[in-house]
C-alpha positions in Angstrom: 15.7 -17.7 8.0 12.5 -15.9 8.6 9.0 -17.4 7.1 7.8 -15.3 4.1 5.9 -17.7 2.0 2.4 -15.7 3.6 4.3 -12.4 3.1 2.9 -10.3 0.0 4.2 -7.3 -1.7 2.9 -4.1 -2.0 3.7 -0.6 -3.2 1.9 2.8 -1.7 2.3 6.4 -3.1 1.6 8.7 -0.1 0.5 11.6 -1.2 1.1 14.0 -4.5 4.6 13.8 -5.2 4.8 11.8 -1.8 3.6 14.7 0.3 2.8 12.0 3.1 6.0 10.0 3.0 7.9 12.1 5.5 5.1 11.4 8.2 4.9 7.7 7.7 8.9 7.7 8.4 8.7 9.9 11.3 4.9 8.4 13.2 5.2 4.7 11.4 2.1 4.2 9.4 0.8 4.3 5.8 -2.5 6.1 4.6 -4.6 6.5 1.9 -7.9 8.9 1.2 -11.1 8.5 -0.5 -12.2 10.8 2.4 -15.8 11.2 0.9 -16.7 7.6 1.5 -16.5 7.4 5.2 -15.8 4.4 7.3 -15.4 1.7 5.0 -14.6 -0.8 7.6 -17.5 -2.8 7.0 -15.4 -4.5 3.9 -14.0 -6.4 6.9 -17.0 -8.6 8.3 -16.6 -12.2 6.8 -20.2 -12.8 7.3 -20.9 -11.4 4.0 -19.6 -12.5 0.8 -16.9 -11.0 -1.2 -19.2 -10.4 -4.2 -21.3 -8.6 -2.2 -19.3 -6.2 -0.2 -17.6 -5.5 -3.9 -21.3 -4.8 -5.4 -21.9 -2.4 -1.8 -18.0 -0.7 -2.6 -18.6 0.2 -6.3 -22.1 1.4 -5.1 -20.7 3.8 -2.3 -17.7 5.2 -4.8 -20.2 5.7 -7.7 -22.9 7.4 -5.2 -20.1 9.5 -3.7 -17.3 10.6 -6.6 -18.1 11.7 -10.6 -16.2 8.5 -12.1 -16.2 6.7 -15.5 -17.0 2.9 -15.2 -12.8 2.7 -15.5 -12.4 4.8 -12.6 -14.6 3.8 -10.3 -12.9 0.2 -11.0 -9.4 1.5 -10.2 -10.4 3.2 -6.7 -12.3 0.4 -5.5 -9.7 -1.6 -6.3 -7.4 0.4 -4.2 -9.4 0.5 -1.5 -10.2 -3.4 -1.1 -6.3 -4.2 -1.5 -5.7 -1.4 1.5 -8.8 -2.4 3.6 -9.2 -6.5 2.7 -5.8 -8.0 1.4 -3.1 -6.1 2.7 -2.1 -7.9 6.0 0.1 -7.7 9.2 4.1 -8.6 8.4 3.2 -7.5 4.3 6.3 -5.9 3.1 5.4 -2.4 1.9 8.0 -0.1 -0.5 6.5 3.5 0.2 8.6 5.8 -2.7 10.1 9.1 -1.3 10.4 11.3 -4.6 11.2 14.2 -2.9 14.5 12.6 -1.4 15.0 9.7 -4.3 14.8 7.1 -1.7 12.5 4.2 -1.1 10.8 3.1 2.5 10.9 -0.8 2.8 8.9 -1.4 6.0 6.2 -4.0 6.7 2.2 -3.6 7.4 2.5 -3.9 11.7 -1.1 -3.0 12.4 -4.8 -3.7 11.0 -6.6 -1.2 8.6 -8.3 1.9 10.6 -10.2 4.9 10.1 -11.0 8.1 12.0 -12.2 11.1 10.5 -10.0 13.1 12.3 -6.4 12.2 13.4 -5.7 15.5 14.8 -2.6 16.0 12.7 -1.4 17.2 9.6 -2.3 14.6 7.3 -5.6 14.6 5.7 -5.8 10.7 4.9 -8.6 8.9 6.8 -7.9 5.4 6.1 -4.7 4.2 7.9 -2.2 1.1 8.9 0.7 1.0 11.2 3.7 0.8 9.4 7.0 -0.7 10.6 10.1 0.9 9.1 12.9 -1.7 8.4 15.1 0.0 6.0 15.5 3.4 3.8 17.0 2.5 0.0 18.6 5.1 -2.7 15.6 4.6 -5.7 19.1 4.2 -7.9 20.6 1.6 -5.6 17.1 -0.7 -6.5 17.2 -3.3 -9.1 15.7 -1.8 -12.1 12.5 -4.3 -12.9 11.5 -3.4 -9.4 12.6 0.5 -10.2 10.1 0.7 -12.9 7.3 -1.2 -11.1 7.4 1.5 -8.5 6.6 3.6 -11.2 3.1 2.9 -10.8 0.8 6.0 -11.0 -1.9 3.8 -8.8 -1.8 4.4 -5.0 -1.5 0.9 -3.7 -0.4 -1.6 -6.0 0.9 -5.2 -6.0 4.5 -6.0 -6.3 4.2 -9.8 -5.5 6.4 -10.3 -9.0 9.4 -7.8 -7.4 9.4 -9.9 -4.1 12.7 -12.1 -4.4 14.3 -8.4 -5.3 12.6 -7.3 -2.3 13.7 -9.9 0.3 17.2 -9.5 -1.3 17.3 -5.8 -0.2 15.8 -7.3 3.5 18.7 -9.9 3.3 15.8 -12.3 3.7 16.9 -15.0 1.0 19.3 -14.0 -1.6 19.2 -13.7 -5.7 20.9 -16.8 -7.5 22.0 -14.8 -10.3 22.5 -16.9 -13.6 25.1 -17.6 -15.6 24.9 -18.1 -19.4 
């Protein structure tokens, strides 16, 4: 049985309506905007503390985009799970709206930026993305159903994951009896 204690969770709308979603199935990766702020990769250097780099973050976002306290909060929260604790071998459930389906893949490369990708997708910030398996949304448990309901473009599903491994065939679901 494979090792996934390390593993963590996540969930990643691509996209409006998940315009994206057809391009991290076809070229294997998952991306996110926030264009305006540039290369962010200096959240990355472990020489400087976390309180710090958060302090520099909120800065940049509230220099760069017209939000309330609230929103600036919620972006820069996006951002530091996508740049800082997403990791290589995370599981990832990308939602496919337009074709009621779900990509379960894992996170198979480190966070990176170009301004240009030279192709159609207009998201800077980017990770590799292995594709392991494509689910009917009404085949999925429905706890983990409504959790990808999330309007937030990455979001934590650490509380879905024994669902998740159960779609992987990773460890299965006890299911209790009354």
């Amino acid at each position: 049985m494979e090792e996934t204690m390390s593993k963590r969770s996540w969930g990643i709308r691509l996209g409006e309506g998940g315009s994206y979603v057809p391009w991290a199935r076809r070229n294997g990766y998952v991306a996110i905007g926030w264009d305006k702020l540039g290369d962010i990769s200096w959240l990355l250097d472990s020489a400087t503390k976390e309180e710090e780099l958060w302090k520099k973050l909120r800065e940049r976002c509230k220099d760069v985009y017209v939000y309330s306290e609230a929103q600036n909060s919620i972006a820069c929260g996006i951002l530091w799970k996508f740049v800082k604790e997403m990791k290589q071998k995370d599981i990832v459930l990308v939602p496919d709206i337009q074709m009621r389906s779900v990509l379960v893949g894992e996170i198979s490369g480190d966070y990176e930026y170009k301004n240009d990708w030279k192709d159609d997708c207009k998201y800077t910030r980017r990770r590799k993305f292995k594709l392991l398996k494509e689910v009917n949304r009404d085949d999925l448990p429905q706890k983990l159903k409504s959790s990808l309901g999330s309007l937030q473009t990455v979001f934590n599903l650490d509380a879905r994951k024994g669902e998740i491994e159960n779609i992987l065939g990773i460890s299965p679901i006890e299911e209790v009896t009354l």
